[in-house]
C-alpha positions as CSV (number, residue, x, y, z in Angstrom):
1,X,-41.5,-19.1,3.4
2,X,-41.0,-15.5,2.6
3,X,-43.8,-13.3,0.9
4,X,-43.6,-11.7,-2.1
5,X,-43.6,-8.0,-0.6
6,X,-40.7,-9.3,2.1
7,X,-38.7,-11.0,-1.7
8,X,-39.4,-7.8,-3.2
9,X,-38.5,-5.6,-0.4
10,X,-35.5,-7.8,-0.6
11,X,-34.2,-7.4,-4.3
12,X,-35.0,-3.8,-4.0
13,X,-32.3,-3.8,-1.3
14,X,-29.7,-5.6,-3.2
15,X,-30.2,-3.8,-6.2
16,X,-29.4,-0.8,-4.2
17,X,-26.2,-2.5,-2.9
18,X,-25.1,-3.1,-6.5
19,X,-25.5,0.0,-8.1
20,X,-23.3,1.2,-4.8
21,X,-20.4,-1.4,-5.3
22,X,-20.7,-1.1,-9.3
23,X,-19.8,3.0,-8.7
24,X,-17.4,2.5,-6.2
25,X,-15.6,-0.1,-8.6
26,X,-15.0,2.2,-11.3
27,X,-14.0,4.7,-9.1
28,X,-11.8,3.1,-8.0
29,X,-10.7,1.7,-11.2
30,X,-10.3,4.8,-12.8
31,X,-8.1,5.8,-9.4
32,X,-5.8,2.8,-10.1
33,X,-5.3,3.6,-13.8
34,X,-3.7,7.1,-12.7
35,X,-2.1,6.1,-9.8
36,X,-0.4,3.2,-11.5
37,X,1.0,5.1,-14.3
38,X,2.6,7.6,-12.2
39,X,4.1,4.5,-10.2
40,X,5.3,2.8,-13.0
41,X,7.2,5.7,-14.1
42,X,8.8,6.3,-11.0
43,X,9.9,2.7,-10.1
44,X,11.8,2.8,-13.6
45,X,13.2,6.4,-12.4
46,X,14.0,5.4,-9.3
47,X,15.6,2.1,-10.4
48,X,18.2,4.3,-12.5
49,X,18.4,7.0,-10.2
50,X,19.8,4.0,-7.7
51,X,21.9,2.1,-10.5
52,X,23.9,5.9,-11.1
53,X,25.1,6.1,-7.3
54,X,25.9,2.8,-7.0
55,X,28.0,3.2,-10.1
56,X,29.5,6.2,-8.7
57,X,30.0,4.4,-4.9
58,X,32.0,2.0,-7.2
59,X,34.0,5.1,-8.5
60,X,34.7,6.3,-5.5
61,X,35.1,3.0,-3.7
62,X,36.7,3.6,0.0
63,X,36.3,7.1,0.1
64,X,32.9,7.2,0.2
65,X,31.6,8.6,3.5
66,X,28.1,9.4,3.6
67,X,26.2,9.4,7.1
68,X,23.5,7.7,5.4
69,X,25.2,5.2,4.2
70,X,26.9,3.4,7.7
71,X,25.5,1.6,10.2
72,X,25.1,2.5,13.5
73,X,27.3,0.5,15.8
74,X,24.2,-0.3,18.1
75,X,21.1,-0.4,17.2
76,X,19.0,1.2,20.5
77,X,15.7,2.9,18.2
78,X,14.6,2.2,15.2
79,X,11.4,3.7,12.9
80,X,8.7,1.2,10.8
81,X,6.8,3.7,8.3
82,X,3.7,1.4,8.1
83,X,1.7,2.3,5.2
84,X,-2.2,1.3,4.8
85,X,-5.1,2.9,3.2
86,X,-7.7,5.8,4.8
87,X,-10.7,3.4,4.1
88,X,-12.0,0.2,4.4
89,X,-13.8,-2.5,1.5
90,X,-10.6,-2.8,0.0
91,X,-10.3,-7.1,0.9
92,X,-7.4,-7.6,3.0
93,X,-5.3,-5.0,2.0
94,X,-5.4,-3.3,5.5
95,X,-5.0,-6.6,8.0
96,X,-2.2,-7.7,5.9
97,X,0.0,-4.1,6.4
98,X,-1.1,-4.9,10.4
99,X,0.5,-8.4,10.7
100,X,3.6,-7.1,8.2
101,X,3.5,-4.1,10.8
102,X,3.3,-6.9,13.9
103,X,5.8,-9.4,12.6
104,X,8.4,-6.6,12.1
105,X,8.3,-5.2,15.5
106,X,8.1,-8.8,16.8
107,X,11.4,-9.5,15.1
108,X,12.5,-5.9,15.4
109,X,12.3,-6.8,19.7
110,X,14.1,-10.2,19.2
111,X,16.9,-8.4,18.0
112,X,17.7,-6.4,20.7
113,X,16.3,-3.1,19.5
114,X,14.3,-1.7,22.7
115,X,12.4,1.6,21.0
116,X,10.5,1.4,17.5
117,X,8.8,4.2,17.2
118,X,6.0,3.8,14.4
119,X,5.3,6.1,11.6
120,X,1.3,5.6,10.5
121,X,0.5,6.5,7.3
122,X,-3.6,5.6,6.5
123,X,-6.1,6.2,9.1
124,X,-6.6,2.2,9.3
125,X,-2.6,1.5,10.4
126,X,-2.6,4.3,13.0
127,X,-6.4,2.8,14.6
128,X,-4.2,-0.5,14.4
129,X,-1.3,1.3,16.0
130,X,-2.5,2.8,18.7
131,X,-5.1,-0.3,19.7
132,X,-1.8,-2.5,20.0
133,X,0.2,0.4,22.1
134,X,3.2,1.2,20.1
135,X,4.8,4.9,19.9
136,X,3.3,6.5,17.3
137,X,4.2,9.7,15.5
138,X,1.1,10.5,13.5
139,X,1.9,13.5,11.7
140,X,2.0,12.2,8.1
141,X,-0.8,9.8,8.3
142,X,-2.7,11.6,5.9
143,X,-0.2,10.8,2.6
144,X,-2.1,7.4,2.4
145,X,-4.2,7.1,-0.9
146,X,-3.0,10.0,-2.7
147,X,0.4,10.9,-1.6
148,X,2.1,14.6,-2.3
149,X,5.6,14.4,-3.2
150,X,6.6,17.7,-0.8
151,X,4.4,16.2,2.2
152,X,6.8,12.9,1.2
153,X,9.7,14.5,0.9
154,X,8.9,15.9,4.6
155,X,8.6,12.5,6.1
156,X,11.6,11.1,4.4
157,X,13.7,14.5,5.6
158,X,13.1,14.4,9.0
159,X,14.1,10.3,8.9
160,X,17.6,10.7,7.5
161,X,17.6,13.9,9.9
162,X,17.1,11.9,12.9
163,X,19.5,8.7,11.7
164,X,22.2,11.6,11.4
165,X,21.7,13.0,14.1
166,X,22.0,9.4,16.2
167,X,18.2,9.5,17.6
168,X,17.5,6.2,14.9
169,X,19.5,3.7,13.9
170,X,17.5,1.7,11.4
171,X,14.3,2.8,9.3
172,X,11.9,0.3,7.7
173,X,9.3,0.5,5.6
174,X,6.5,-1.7,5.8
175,X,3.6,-1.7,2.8
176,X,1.9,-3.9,0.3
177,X,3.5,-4.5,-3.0
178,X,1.5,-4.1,-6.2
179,X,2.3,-7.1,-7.9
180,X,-1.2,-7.3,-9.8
181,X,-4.6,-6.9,-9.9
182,X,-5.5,-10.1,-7.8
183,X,-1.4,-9.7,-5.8
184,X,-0.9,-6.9,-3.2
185,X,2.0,-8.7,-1.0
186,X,3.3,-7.0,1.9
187,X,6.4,-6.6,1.9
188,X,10.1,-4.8,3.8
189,X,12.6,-2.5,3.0
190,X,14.9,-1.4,4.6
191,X,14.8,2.7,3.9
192,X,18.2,3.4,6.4
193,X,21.0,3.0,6.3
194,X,20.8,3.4,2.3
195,X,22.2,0.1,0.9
196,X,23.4,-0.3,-2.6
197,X,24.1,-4.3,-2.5
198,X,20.6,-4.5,-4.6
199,X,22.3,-2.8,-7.5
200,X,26.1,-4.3,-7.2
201,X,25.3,-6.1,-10.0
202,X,24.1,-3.5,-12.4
203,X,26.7,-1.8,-11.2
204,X,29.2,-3.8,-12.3
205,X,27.5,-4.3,-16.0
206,X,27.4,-0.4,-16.1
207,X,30.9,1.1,-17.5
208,X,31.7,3.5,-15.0
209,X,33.4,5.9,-17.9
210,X,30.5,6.2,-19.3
211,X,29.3,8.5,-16.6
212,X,30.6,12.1,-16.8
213,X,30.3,13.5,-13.2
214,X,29.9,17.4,-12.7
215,X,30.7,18.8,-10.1
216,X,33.4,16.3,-8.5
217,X,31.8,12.6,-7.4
218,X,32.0,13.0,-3.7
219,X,30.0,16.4,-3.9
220,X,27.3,15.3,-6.3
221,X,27.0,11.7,-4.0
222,X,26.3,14.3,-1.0
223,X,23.5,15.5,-2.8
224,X,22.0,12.7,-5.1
225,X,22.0,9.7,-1.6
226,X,19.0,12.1,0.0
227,X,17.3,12.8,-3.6
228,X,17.4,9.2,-4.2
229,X,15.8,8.8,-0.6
230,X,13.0,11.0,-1.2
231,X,12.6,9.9,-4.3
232,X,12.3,5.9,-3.0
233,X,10.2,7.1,-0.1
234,X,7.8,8.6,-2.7
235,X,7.9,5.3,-5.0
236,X,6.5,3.4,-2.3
237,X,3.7,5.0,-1.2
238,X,2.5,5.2,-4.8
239,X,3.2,1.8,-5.0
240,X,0.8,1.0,-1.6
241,X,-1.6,3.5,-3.5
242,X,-2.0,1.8,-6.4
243,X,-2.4,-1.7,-4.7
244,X,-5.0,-0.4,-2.8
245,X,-6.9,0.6,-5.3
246,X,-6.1,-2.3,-7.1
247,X,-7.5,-4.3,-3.9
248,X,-10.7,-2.5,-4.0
249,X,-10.9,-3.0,-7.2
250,X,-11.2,-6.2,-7.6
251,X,-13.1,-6.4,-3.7
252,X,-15.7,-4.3,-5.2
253,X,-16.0,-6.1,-8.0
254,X,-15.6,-9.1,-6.1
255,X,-19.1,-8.1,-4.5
256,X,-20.8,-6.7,-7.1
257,X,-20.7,-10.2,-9.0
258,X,-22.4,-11.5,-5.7
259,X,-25.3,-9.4,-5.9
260,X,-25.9,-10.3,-9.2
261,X,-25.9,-13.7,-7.8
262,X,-28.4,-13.1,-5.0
263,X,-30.6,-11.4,-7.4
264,X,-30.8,-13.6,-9.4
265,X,-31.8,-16.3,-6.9
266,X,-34.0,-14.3,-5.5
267,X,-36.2,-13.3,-8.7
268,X,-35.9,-17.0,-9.5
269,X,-37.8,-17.6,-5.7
270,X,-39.9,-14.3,-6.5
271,X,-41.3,-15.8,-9.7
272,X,-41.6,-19.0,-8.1
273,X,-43.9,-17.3,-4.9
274,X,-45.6,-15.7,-7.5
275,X,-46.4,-18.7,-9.9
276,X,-47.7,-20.7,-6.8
277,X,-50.1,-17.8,-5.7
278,X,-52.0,-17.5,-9.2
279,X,-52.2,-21.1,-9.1
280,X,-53.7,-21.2,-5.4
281,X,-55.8,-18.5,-6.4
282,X,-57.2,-20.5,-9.8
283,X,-57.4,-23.6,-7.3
284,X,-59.5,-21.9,-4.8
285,X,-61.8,-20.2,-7.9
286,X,-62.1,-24.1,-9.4
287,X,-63.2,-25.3,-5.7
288,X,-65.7,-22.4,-5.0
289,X,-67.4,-23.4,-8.6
């Protein structure tokens, strides 16, 4: 049975534990507030910004020809951005952006494409991308966590740079969703080709004379596909942000709710050590009387 100085040596430990994971869950919930507002905002931008070209695609119909837009006839190379956080404690926010990241170039090989090149962004991904061997470009793996919209726009750029230019033929984005605070669910897009089938059916409920389109429609589609890029390539990694805060969050909180737990069992035991001594003690005064 423990002694009291090893129990107390003990709670003194876990209280120091607590007041460590207590901090680091406000922290981090005061990180997810801010993060999540700005990502809220942008989904419902970006969700519009999307519904307005596919409306004016519609316009246009046939004659739109955007690089962006068409598929490569073979598909030889293709990117992954794989998106995790810089840190750990954060549950299983990190292992489940590694299996998304594992099961798409598993499937990415069963299809016949023979390059992936993999985009790290988080310190956690590219440990997970190099351990497994894969090509890795690391030079935006810092955006994790706090992202900069002109460090995103940078990675998003150079993507529909190298898909026009033939050296990709498909770019996918692999991440966790927020969904809520106890739901971060990896998920897939696909970032290129652009694809508007999402929106066909907004599309169709939005009246397409309703839109006033300065200067003509195939100029202004030229320019608002890669906005619309950098601007989705931005929503998600605030999206990834904010469920990984949210998935520290609650993992902090998760194990501050232990502690309290273990302390209290072991100040129940400490009392209990304690009681027992005094009455040893009275015993042995009783027996020496």
């Amino acid at each position: 049975m423990a002694s009291l100085k090893e129990i107390r040596s003990r709670i003194a430990s876990v209280n120091s534990t607590l007041k460590i994971t207590s901090a680091m869950k406000m922290v981090a919930s005061a990180k997810l507030h801010r993060v999540q507002s700005n990502a809220e905002a942008l989904t419902e931008y970006e969700k519009h910004l999307s519904l307005m070209a596919s409306v004016l695609v519609r316009r246009l119909g046939d004659s739109v020809v955007s690089p962006l837009t068409l598929p490569h006839k073979t598909e030889r190379h293709a990117a992954v951005v794989a998106i995790a956080s810089n840190g750990s404690l954060c549950g299983a926010f990190n292992a489940n952006a590694v299996h998304a990241l594992e099961d798409t170039v598993k499937r990415l090989h069963n299809e016949g494409v023979a390059d992936i090149t993999i985009y790290p962004v988080g310190e956690k991904i590219v440990q997970a991308a190099h351990k497994a061997g894969y090509d890795t470009c690391d030079d935006f793996q810092s955006l994790a966590g706090a992202p900069a919209y002109d460090r995103t726009t940078d990675l998003a750029c150079r993507l529909m740079e190298q898909f026009t230019a033939g050296k990709i033929d498909r770019v996918l984005l692999v991440y966790n969703h927020f969904h809520s605070m106890g739901h971060q669910k990896p998920c897939e897009e696909i970032f290129l080709p652009m694809d508007f089938s999402a929106n066909e059916a907004g599309a169709e409920e939005g009246n397409p004379d309703l839109y006033l389109f300065e200067p003509e429609a195939p100029r202004l589609l030229d320019e608002l596909i890669p906005y619309a890029l950098r601007t989705r390539m931005y929503r998600v990694l605030l999206d990834s942000a904010t469920a990984e805060h949210a998935a520290r969050t609650v993992a902090m909180q998760t194990a501050s709710d232990n502690a309290r737990e273990l302390l209290d069992e072991l100040s129940l035991s400490y009392n209990k050590r304690r009681q027992q001594a005094i009455t040893d003690e009275l015993a042995d005064i009783a027996g020496a009387n």
